[in-house]
Every structure is written in structure tokens, then in C-alpha cells.
C-alpha positions as CSV (number, residue, x, y, z in Angstrom):
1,X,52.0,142.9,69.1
2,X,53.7,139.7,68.7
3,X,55.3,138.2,72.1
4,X,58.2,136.4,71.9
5,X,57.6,135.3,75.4
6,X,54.5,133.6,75.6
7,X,52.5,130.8,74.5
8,X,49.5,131.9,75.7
9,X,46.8,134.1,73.8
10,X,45.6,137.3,74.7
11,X,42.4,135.9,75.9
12,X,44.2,133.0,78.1
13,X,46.3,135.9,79.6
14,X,43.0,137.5,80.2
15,X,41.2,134.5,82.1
16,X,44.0,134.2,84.1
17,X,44.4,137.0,85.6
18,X,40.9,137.1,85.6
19,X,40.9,133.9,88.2
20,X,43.8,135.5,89.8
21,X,42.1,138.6,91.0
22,X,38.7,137.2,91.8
23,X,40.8,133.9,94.0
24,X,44.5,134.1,94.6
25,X,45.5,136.4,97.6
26,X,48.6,138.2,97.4
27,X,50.8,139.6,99.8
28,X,49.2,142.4,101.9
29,X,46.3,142.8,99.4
30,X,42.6,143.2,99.6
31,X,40.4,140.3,98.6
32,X,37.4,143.4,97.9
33,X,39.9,145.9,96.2
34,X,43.2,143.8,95.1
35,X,46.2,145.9,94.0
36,X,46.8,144.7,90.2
37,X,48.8,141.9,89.1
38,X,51.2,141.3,86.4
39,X,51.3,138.2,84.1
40,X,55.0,137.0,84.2
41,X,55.6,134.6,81.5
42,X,59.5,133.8,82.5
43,X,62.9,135.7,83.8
44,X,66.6,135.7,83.0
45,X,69.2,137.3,83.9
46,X,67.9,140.7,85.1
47,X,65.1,140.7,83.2
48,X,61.3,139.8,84.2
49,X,59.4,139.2,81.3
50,X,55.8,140.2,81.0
51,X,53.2,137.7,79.1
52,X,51.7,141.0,77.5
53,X,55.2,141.6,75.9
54,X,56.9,143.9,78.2
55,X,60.7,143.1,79.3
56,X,61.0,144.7,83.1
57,X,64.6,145.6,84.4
58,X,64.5,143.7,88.0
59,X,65.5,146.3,91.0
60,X,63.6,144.4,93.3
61,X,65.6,140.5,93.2
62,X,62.3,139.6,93.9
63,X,62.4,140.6,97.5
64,X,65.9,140.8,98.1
65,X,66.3,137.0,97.2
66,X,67.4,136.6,93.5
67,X,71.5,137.1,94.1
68,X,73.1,136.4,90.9
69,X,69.7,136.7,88.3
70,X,67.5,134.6,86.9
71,X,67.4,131.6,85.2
72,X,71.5,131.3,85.8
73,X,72.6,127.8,84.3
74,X,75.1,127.0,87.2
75,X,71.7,126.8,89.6
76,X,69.9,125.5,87.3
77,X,72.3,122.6,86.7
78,X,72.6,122.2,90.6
79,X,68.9,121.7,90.7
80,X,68.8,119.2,87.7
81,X,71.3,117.2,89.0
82,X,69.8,116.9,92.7
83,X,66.5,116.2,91.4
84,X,68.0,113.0,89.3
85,X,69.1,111.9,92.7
86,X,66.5,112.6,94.8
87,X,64.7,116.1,95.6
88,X,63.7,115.8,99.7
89,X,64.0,112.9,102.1
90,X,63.1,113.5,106.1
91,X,65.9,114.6,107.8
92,X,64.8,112.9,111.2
93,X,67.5,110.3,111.2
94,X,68.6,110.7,107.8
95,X,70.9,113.5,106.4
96,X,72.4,113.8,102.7
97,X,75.6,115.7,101.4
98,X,73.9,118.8,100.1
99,X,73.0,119.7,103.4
100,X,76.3,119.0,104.9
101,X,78.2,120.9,102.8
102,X,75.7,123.7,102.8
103,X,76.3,123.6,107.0
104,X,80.3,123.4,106.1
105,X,80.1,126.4,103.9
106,X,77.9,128.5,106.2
107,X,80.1,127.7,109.3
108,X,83.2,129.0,107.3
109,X,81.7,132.1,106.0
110,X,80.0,133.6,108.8
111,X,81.5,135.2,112.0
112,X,84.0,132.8,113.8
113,X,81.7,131.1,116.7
114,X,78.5,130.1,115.2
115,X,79.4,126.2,114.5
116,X,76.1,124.8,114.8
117,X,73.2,124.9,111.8
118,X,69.7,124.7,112.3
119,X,68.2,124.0,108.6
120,X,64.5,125.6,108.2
121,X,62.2,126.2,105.5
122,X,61.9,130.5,105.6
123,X,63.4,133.1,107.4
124,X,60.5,133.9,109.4
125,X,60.9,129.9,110.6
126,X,64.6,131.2,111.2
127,X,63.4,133.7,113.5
128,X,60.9,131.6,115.5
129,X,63.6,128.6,116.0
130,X,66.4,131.8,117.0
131,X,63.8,132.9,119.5
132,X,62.8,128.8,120.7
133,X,66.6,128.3,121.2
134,X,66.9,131.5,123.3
135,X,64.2,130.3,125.3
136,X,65.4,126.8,125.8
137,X,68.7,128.1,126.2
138,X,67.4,130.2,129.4
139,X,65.1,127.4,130.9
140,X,68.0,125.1,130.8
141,X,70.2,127.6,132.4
142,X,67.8,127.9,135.1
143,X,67.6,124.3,135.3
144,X,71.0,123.8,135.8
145,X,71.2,126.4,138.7
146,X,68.1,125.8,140.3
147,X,66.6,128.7,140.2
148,X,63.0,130.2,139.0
149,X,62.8,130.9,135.1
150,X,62.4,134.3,134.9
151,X,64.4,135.1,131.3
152,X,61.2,135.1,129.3
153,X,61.1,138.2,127.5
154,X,62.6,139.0,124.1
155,X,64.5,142.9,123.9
156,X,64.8,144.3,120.4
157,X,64.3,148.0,118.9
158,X,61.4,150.1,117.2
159,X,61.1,150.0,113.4
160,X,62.4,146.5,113.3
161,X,60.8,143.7,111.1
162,X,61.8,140.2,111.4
163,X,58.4,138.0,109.7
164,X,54.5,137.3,109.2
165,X,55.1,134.6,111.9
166,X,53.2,134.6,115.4
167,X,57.0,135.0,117.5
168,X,58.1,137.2,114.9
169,X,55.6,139.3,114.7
170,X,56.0,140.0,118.7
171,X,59.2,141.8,117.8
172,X,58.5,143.8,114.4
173,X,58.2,147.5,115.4
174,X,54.4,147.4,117.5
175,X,53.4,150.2,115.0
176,X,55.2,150.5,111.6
177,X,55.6,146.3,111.4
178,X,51.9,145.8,109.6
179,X,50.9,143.9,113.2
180,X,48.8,146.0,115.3
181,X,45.4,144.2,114.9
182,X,47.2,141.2,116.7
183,X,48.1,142.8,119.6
184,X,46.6,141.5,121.9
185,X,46.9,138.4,120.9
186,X,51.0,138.0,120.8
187,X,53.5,138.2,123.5
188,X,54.4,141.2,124.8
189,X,58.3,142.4,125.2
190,X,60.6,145.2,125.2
191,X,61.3,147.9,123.3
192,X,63.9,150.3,122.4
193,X,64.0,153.5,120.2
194,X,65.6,152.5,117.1
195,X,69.3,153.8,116.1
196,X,69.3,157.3,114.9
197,X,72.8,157.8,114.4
198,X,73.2,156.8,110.0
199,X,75.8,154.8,108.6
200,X,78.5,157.5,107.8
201,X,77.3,160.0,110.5
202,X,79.6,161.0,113.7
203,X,79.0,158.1,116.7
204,X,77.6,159.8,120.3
205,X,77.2,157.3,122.9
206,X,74.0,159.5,123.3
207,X,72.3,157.0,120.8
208,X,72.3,154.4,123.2
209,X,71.3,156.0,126.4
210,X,67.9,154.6,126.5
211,X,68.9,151.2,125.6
212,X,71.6,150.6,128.1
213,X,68.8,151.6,130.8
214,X,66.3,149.3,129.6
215,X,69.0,146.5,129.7
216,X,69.6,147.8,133.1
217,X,66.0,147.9,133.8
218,X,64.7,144.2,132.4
219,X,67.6,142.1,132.1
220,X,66.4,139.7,134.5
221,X,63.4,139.1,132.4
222,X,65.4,139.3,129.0
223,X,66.3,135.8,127.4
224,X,67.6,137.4,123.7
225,X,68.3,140.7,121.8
226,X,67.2,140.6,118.2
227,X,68.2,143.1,115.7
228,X,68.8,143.6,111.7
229,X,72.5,144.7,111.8
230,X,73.1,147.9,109.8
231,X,69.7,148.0,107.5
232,X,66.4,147.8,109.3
233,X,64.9,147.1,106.3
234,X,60.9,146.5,105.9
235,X,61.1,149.2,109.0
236,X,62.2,152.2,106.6
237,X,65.5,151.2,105.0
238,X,67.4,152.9,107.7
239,X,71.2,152.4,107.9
240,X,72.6,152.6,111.4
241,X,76.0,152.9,112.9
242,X,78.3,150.2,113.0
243,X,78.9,151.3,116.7
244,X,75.3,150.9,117.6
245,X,75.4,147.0,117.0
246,X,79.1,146.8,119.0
247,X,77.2,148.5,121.9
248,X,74.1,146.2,121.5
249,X,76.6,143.3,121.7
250,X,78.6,144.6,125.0
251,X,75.0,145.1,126.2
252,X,74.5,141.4,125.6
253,X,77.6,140.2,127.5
254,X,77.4,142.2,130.3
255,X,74.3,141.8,131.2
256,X,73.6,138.2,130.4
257,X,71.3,138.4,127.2
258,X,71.6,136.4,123.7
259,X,72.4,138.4,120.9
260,X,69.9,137.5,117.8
261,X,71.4,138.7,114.6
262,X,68.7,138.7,111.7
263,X,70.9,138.7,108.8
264,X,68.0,137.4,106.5
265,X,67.8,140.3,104.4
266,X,71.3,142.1,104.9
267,X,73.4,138.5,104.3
268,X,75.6,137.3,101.3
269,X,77.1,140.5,100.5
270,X,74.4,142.7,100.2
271,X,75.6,145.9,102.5
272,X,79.3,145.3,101.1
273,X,80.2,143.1,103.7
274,X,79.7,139.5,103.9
275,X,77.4,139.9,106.6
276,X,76.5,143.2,108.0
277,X,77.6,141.7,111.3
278,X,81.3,142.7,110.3
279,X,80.6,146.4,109.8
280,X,80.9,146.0,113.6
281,X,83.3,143.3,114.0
282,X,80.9,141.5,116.3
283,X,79.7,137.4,116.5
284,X,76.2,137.3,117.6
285,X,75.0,133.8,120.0
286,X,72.5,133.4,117.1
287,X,72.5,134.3,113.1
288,X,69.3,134.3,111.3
289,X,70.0,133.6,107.4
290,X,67.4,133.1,104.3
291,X,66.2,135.2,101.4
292,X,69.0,135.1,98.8
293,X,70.2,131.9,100.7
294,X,69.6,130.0,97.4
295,X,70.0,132.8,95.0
296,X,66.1,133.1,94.7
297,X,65.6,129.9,94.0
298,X,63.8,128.0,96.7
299,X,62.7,128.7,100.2
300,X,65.6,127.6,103.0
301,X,66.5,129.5,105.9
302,X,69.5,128.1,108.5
303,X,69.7,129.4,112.2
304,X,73.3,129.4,113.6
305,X,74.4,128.9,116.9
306,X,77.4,128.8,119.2
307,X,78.9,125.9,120.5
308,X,77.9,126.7,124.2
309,X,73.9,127.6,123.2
310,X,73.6,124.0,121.1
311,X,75.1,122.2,124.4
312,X,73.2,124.1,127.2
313,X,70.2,123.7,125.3
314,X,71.4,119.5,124.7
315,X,71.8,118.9,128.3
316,X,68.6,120.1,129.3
317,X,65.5,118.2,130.6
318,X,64.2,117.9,127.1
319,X,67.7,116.4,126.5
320,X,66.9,118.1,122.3
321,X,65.8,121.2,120.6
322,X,62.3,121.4,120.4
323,X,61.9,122.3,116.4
324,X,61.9,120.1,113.4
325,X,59.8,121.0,110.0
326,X,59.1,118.5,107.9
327,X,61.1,120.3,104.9
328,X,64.0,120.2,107.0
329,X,67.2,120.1,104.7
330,X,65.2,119.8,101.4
331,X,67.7,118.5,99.3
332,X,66.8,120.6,96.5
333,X,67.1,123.8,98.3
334,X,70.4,122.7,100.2
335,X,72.3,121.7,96.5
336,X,71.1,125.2,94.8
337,X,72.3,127.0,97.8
338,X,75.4,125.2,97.9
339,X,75.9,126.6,94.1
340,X,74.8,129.8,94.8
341,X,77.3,130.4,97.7
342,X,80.5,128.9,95.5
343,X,79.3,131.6,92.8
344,X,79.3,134.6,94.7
345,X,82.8,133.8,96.1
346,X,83.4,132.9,92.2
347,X,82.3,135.7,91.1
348,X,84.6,138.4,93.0
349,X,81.0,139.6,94.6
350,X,82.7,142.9,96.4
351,X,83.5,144.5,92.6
352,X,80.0,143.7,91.8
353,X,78.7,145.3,94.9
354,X,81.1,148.2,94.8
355,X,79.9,149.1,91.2
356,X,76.5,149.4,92.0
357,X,77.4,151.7,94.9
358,X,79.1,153.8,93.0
359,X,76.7,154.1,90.5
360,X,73.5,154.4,92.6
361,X,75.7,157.2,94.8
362,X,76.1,159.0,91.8
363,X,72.5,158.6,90.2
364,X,70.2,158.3,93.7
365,X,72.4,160.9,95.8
366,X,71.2,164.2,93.5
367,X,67.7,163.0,93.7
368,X,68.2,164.6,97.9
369,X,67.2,168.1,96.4
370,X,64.2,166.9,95.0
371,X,60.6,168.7,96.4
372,X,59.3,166.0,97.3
373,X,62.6,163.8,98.7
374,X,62.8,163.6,102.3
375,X,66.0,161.5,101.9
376,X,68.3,159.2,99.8
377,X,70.5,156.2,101.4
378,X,72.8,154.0,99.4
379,X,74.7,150.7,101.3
380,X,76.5,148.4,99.1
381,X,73.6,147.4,96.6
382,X,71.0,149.1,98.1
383,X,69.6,152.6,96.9
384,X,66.4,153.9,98.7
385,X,64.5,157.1,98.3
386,X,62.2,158.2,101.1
387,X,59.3,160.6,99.7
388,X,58.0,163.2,101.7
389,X,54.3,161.3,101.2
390,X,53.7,157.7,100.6
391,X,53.4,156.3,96.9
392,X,49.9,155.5,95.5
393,X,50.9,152.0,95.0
394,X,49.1,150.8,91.6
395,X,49.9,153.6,89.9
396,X,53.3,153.9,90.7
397,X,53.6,150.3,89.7
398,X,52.2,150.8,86.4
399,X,54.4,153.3,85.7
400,X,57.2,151.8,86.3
401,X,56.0,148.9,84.2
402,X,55.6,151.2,81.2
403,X,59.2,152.2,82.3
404,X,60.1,149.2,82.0
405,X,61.3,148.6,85.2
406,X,60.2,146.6,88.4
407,X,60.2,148.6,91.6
408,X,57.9,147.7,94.2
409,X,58.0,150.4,97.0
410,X,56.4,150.7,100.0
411,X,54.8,153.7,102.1
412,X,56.9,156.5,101.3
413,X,60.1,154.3,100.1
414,X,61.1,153.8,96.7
415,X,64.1,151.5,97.0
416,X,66.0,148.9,94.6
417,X,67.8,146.0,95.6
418,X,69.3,144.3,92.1
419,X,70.8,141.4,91.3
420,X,74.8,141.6,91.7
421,X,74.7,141.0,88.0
422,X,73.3,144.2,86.7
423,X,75.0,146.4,84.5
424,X,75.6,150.3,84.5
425,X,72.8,150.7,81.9
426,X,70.6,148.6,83.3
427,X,71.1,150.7,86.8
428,X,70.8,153.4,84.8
429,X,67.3,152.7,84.1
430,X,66.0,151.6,87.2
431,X,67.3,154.9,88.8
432,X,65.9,157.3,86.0
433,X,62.5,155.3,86.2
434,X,62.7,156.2,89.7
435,X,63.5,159.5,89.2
436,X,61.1,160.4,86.9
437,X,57.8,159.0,88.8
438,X,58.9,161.6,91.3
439,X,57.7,164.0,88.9
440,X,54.1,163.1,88.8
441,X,51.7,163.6,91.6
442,X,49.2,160.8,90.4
443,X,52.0,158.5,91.8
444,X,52.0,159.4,95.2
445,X,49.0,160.0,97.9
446,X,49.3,163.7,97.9
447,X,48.1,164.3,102.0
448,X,51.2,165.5,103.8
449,X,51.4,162.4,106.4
């Protein structure tokens, strides 16, 4: 067939995926047995397009970062016109407006109290410089009163995941968080059951029982709390209740201990809130943010901070923070973020995540009765299905490929995250694609697990 996409010849396409497989290593893939790959040849809008000719409807934004689609000609323009200026300079005693008016916009959009902006270059970085400044912030504490350093410990909650990164690995859920083989190897802290109480469902203070006795237990040892408000997300797309996260926060006051918010995944708009902080009406000490930060454009991730933590940590014997990557502020990233953000609020992004709630309610919600359905959750613009075995991941992903969709699950999730920009139709599709590889058992690793 003809592709309108694609310079390149079947046999080009053929070499390089050829190279691919044999050299490049892809995200939690065998070298000896790689999961296949797909030959994009460009994207817009919603739309990945395939150098073999197909046109994939995107429910995945490309891990949760591509906010308003691809290829969109305000971020494009953003970029063009940074790059005539300059793309990166060192942001060790230099600083450019991009990056100040990213800070500006970030302090005004997130929860009243964060005023300070740590600029990194993933989230995972985000959680490892949260994590630093809750350490510094507790030796310089100690410091201060004279007393032994004994707030060392991080707290968080089972079926978490918050990075690939050495400190964020220690607190992604010991078992379901893809880090066991480097156990004994990170450090080791505390754990709590996860929430079990859904979003929707009837609060008990029950759900916390075990948690406010840890805190009891540890908090001595305990420097910061780190949790994904609302979503745990790479942990099983669970949706907790709102009340959970206001108890983890009273938690956090009365006993001394830095709340750690990772909003990486759940920010700008994507649980129909803002941030998934305000489901609870809480400020955390620290806000992790990344992902869709630049619409899917460029790595950047920005730790937040209060006032207080930024001082404390300032008037300590280090007299700084101890963190500074040399992509610090990229320029590039900082101006396509800066777009990004004034779209979204352009854009009226609550309709746009309203309508894909309704419609993934009314498409994903039926799918509950299905044999092989355990579950179905929908939050703002995120639908998940969780099977009753996990998927048999290449062919599931061919499928859905010849469904011409792209839905990357995991385990025993099938999930979609679109852009805010997809239509009804489009949603449509992804849900029916989804819908109908429940249907065939060559999709799915048929052992009950």
C-alpha cells in the first residue's frame, strides 16, 4: 500500500527495526526476547502514525505526558522561537525569562504555600531532590537544636510508584514496583498498607488505623511522607479517598513529618482537579511535578517547596541545597511548558476533562460484567480495566494496532489516558478496541494468578 506518511521504503523500515531489536533497549524489555516495536513515522493531534501505513488513535499520551496532542502549533511555535534565541544556558549563576515565568505560573497554580521551584530534568529527578530536601530539611533542624539526627527514614504506602531512580526506587511498593532484585542494595524505610477505601466509596476511619500507628510507632525516625494523591498509578490505577490524603496530611502535622506529594502523573488536570491535591483540600511541604509538564514535549520536572523548608534547609551548615543538574531550567523545556500551561487554562480544560468522563463512564463502566473483568475505574480522563489475568503483552499490542488504536497495558490493566483533545469518536474507538480484546484469550496469559 502506498504510505502517505513515510519516506522511507519498505526495506529501510525493515533495517531499522532490524538494528532496533538486535541494539536499542527499551523500557522493561529483554535484550534475548524483546517485546516488538513499532516504526512511528510522525504524530498529530491524537493520532500516532505508523511508517507501515497504519494511523493509531493515542489512549496512552505517550505515558501520561502528551496534554493537548501532538504536533500542536502553539508548542511548536514556543519551541521555534526559544531556539532562535537560545535553547540551554547553565543555570549556575545565570537564569533566563522562560524559567521565571514557568516558576511564576507554577507558584500561582498549585496549592497556596509552595513558593519555592526547584527546576529538574525528570520526575524521577523530582522525587530524588523532594526526598534530598526532606533530608536536609531534618539535618538542619537537628542542627539548629542540637540534637542527634535521627529523622532518616522516608514513610510512604504499599503499591506506590514514584521512578527508575536509586531514592525512588526505595519507596515504589517493595513488591509490585518492578524493584525487588535491588533490595538489598537500596535504603530501607517504612511501609503502610495502601488505601482501600475507592474514590466514591463511604470514608471509615478504619482505613487508616494501621498508618496512624506506624506514625505513632517511627516518627522519630521519619523525615517525609510520600504519596500519589488520589491515583496510585503504575501501582494498579487505584483511586483512593479524598479523606485518606487529609488524614495523611494531619498525620504529617502532628507528628512532625514532611508531606511529599507526587503529582507527576495525576497533575495539570488530569483527575478533574488541577492537582489531585485539592480532592482533599490539602498543601503538601513538597509537590513533585513532570510528565505532561510540557505537554509531552521535552523532559522537565519542578520540585515545590514552602517558604519555611527552602529557609531551614538555607540556613544550614551547607548554607545551600545540595542538587543542581546540568539541564537545570533548559530553556527549551521551560518556554514549551510555559505554552502548554497558558493553553490548558485557554482551553477551558475542565469541559475537556468532564467529556471524557462522561464518556469513558458510559463506555468502560458496562465492561464491570464482563468474565473476565475484575474491575473498571474512571477519574477525570482516566478509564482503567483490571482483568481477572494479566494481558499477554505483544499480542495484545498487536491487536490493538490492527484496531487501530495505541493502548499499552500493563499486568492485568488495560487503561487509557488521552489527550484532553480527543473527541467522542475517537473515545469511542479506543474503548471498543479495548472492549473487544477482552474477547480473545490469545490476549491475555490464561493462568488464574
Amino acid at each position: 500500500m502506498h504510505n502517505k506518511h513515510t519516506d522511507l521504503t519498505p526495506s529501510e523500515q525493515n533495517s531499522l527495526l532490524l538494528f532496533d531489536k538486535e541494539n536499542v533497549w527499551h523500557p522493561y524489555t529483554s535484550m534475548s526476547e524483546p517485546l516488538p516495536s513499532y516504526l512511528v513515522d510522525s504524530a498529530n493531534g491524537v493520532t500516532i502514525n505508523l511508517a507501515s501505513g497504519e494511523e493509531l488513535i493515542d489512549g496512552m499520551s505517550s505515558w501520561w505526558s502528551v496534554l493537548h496532542g501532538y504536533n500542536h502549533p502553539a508548542l511548536n511555535k514556543a519551541l521555534q522561537e526559544q531556539s532562535a534565541k537560545m535553547s540551554h544556558v547553565m543555570f549556575g549563576g545565570l537564569t533566563h525569562k522562560s524559567a521565571i515565568t514557568l516558576c511564576e505560573k507554577l507558584i500561582s497554580l498549585t496549592p497556596d504555600g509552595l513558593d519555592k521551584v526547584f527546576l529538574s530534568d525528570s520526575g524521577s529527578v523530582s522525587v530524588e531532590v523532594a526526598m534530598k530536601m526532606a533530608l536536609q530539611y531534618q539535618h538542619a533542624v537537628a542542627e539548629k537544636k542540637k540534637t542527634p539526627l535521627t529523622k532518616t527514614k522516608l514513610f510512604t504506602v504499599k503499591n506506590g510508584y514514584h521512578g527508575d531512580t536509586f531514592a525512588a526506587m526505595s519507596v515504589c511498593d517493595p513488591v509490585t514496583g518492578m524493584h525487588q532484585i535491588f533490595e538489598q542494595v537500596l535504603m530501607q524505610h517504612y511501609f503502610a498498607p495502601a488505601p482501600s477505601i475507592k474514590f466514591g466509596d463511604k470514608w471509615s476511619n478504619n482505613d487508616i488505623t494501621e498508618l496512624s500507628a506506624l506514625f505513632e510507632q517511627h516518627h522519630n525516625e521519619i523525615a517525609a511522607f510520600i504519596i500519589e494523591p488520589i491515583v496510585q498509578g503504575t501501582g494498579g490505577m487505584r483511586f483512593y479517598h479524598p479523606e485518606y490524603l487529609k488524614a495523611c496530611r494531619l498525620l504529617c502535622d502532628k507528628y512532625d513529618v514532611l508531606l511529599i506529594a507526587d503529582e507527576i502523573a495525576t497533575g495539570f488536570g488530569r483527575t478533574g482537579k488541577l492537582f489531585a491535591c485539592e480532592w482533599s483540600g490539602i498543601t503538601p511541604d513538597i509537590m513533585c511535578l513532570g510528565k505532561t509538564l510540557t505537554g509531552g514535549y521535552i523532559t522537565l520536572a519542578a520540585t515545590l517547596c514552602s517558604s519555611h523548608i527552602a529557609q531551614t534547609i538555607s540556613e544550614g551548615a551547607a548554607g545551600c541545597f545540595m542538587h543542581g543538574p546540568t539541564f537545570m531550567g533548559n530553556a527549551l523545556a521551560c518556554a514549551v511548558a510555559n505554552a502548554s500551561i497558558d493553553l490548558l487554562l485557554a482551553n477551558d480544560w475542565q469541559s475537556q476533562v468532564h467529556a471524557i468522563e462522561e464518556t469513558l463512564v458510559e463506555h468502560i463502566t458496562p465492561l464491570n460484567k464482563h468474565v473476565r473483568v475484575k474491575d473498571t475505574r474512571v477519574l477525570g480522563s482516566i478509564g482503567a480495566i483490571e482483568c481477572k489475568q494479566s494481558v499477554n503483552v505483544a499480542q495484545i499490542q498487536k491487536r490493538f494496532v490492527e484496531l487501530g488504536v495505541w493502548i499499552r497495558p500493563f499486568g492485568p490493566l488495560i487503561y487509557i489516558i488521552p489527550p484532553l483533545i480527543i473527541n467522542t469518536e475517537q473515545l469511542k474507538t479506543l474503548v471498543n478496541a479495548m472492549a473487544t480484546v477482552l474477547d480473545e484469550d490469545e490476549c491475555f496469559n490464561l493462568i488464574n494468578e
